[in-house]
DRENDRENRO-33568 format. One line per field, with one value per atom (N, C-alpha, C): x, y, z; atom name; residue in three letters. Coordinates in steps of 0.2 Angstrom, whole numbers. Example, Ala and Ser with C-alpha at 12.3 -4.5 7.8 and 13.67 -1.06 7.14 Angstrom:
east: [66, 62, 66, 64, 68, 64]
north: [-28, -22, -16, -11, -5, 0]
up: [39, 39, 39, 35, 36, 39]
atomo: [N, CA, C, N, CA, C]
residuo: [ALA, ALA, ALA, SER, SER, SER]
This chain:
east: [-98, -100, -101, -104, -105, -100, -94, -87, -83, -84, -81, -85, -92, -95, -93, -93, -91, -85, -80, -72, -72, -77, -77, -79, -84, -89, -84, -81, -74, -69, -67, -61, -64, -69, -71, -73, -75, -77, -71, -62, -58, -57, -55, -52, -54, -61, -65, -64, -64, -63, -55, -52, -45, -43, -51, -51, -55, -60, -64, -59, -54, -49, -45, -48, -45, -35, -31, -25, -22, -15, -12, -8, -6, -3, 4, 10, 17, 18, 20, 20, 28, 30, 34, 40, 36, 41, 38, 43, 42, 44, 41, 43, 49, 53, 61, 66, 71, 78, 82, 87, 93, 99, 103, 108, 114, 119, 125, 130, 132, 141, 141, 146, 148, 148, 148, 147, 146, 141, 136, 140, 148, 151, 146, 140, 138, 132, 129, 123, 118, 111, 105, 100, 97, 91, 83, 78, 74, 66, 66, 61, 59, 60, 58, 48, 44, 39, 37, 41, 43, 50, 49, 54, 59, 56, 57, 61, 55, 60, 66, 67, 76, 79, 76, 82, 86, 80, 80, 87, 88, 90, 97, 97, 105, 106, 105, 105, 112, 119, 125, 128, 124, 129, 131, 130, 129, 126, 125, 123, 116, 113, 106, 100, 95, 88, 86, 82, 80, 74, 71, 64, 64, 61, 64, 59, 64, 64, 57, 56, 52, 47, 45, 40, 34, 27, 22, 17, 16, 10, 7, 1, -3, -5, -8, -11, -20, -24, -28, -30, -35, -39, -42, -46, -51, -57, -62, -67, -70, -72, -75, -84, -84, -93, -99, -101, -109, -112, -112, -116, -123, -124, -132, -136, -142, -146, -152, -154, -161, -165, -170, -176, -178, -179, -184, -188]
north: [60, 63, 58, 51, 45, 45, 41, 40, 44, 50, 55, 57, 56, 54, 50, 43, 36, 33, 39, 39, 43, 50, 53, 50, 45, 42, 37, 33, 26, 28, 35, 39, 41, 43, 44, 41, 33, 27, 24, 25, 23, 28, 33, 39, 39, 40, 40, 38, 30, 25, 29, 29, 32, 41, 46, 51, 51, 46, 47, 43, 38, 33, 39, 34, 39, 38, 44, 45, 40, 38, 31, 38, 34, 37, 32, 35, 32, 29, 23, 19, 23, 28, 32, 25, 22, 18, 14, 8, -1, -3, -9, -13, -15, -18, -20, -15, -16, -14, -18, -18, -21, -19, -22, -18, -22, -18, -24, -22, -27, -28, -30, -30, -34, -26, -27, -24, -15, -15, -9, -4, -5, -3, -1, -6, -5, -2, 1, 3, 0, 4, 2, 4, -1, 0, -2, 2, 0, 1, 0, -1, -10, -12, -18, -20, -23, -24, -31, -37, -41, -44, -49, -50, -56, -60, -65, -59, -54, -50, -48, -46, -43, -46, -52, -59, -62, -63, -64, -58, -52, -47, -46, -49, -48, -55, -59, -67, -67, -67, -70, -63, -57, -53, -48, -52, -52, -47, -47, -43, -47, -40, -45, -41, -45, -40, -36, -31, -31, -26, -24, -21, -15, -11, -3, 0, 3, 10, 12, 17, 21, 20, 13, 10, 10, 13, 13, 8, 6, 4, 4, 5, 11, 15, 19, 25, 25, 21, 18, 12, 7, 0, 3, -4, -3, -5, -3, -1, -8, -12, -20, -19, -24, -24, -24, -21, -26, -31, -37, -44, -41, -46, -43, -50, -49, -53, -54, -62, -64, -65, -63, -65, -69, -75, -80, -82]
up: [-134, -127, -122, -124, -120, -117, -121, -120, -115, -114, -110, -101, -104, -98, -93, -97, -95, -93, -96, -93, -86, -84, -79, -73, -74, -69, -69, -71, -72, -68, -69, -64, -58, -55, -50, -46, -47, -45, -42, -46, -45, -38, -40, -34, -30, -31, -24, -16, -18, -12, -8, -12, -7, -6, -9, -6, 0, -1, 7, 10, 12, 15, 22, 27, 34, 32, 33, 31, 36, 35, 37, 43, 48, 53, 55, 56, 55, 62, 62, 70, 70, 75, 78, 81, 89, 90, 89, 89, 86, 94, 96, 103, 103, 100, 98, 94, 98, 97, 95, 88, 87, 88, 93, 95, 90, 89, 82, 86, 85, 90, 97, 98, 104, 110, 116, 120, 119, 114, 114, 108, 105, 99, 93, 91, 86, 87, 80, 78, 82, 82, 87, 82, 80, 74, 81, 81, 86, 79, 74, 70, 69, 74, 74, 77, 75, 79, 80, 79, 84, 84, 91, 94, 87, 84, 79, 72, 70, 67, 66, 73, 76, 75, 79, 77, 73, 67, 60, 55, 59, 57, 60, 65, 68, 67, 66, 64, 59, 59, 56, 56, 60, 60, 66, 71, 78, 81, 87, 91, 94, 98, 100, 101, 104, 102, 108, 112, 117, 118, 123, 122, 119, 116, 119, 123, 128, 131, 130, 124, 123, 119, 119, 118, 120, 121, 126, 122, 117, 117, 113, 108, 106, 110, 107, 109, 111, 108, 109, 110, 113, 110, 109, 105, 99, 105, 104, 108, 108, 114, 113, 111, 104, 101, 107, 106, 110, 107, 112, 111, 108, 102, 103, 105, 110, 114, 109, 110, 105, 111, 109, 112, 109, 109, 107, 112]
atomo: [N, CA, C, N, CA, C, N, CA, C, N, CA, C, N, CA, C, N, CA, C, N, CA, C, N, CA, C, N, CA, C, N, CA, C, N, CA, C, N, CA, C, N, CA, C, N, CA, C, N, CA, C, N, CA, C, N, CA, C, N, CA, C, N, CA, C, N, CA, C, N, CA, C, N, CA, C, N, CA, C, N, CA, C, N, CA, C, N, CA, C, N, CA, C, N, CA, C, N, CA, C, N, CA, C, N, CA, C, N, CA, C, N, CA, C, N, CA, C, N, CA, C, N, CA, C, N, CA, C, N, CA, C, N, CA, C, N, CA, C, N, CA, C, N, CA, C, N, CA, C, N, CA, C, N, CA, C, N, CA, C, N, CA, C, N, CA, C, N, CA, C, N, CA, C, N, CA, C, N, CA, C, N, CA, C, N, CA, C, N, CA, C, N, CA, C, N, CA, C, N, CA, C, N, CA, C, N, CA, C, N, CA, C, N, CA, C, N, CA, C, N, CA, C, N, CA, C, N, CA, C, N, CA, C, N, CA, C, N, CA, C, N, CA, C, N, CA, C, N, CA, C, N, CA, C, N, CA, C, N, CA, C, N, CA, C, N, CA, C, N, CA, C, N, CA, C, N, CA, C, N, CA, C, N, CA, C, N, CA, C, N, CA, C, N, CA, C, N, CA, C, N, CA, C, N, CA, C]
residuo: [UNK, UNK, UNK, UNK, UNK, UNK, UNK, UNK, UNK, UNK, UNK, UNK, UNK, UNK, UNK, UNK, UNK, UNK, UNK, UNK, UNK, UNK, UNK, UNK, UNK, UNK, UNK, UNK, UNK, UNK, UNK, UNK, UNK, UNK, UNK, UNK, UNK, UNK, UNK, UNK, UNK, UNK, UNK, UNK, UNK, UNK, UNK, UNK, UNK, UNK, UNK, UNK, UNK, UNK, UNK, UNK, UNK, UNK, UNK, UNK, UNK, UNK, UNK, UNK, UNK, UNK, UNK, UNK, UNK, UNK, UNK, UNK, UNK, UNK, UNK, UNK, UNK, UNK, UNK, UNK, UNK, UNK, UNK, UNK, UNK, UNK, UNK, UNK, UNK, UNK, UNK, UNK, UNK, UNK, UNK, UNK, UNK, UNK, UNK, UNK, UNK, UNK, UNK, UNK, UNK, UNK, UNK, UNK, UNK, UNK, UNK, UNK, UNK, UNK, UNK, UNK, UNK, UNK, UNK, UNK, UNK, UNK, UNK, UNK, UNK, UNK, UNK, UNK, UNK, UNK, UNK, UNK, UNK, UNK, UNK, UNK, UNK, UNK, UNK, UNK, UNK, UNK, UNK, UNK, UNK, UNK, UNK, UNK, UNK, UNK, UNK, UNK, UNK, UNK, UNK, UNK, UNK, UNK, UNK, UNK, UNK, UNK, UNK, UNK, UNK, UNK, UNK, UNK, UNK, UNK, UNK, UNK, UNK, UNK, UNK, UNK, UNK, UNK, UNK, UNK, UNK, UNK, UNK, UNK, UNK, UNK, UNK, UNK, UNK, UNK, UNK, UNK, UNK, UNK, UNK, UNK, UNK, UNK, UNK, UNK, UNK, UNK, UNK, UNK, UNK, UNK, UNK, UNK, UNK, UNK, UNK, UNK, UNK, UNK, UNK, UNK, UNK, UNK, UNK, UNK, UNK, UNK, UNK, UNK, UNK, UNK, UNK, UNK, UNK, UNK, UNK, UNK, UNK, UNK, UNK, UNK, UNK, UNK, UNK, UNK, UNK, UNK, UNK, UNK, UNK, UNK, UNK, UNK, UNK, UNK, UNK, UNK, UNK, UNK, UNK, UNK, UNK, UNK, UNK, UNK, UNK, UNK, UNK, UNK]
């Protein structure tokens, strides 16, 4: 009966942490587009989130990198702390 307690309380301890865990949310658009080919021919991949990534990615098989369009930004900033003050 110990053993089975103590597998329950072992499993819950585990699962727990990523039952309470706030759900992950899908970055829609990425800031960088890869455009492939020469004068706009080829594929347009815009899952890039920097400018060095894209490069790295059309790097030996041409084309080139540029902003996207429909990129705004996040959706929120992260709220700035409050200083805390000493009185001494």
């Amino acid at each position: 009966m110990q053993k089975i307690t103590s597998a329950l309380l072992l499993a819950a301890a585990l699962v727990l942490p990523f039952a309470l865990a706030a759900p992950a949310r899908a970055q829609i658009y990425y800031p960088w587009c890869a455009q492939y080919g020469a004068g706009g021919d080829g594929g347009r991949n815009c899952g890039f989130s920097t400018y060095e990534q894209c490069m790295a990615t059309v790097s030996g098989v041409g084309g080139f990198c540029e902003k996207n369009s429909f990129y705004t930004g996040p959706a929120e900033r992260p709220a700035k702390r409050a200083r805390k003050r000493r009185d001494d």
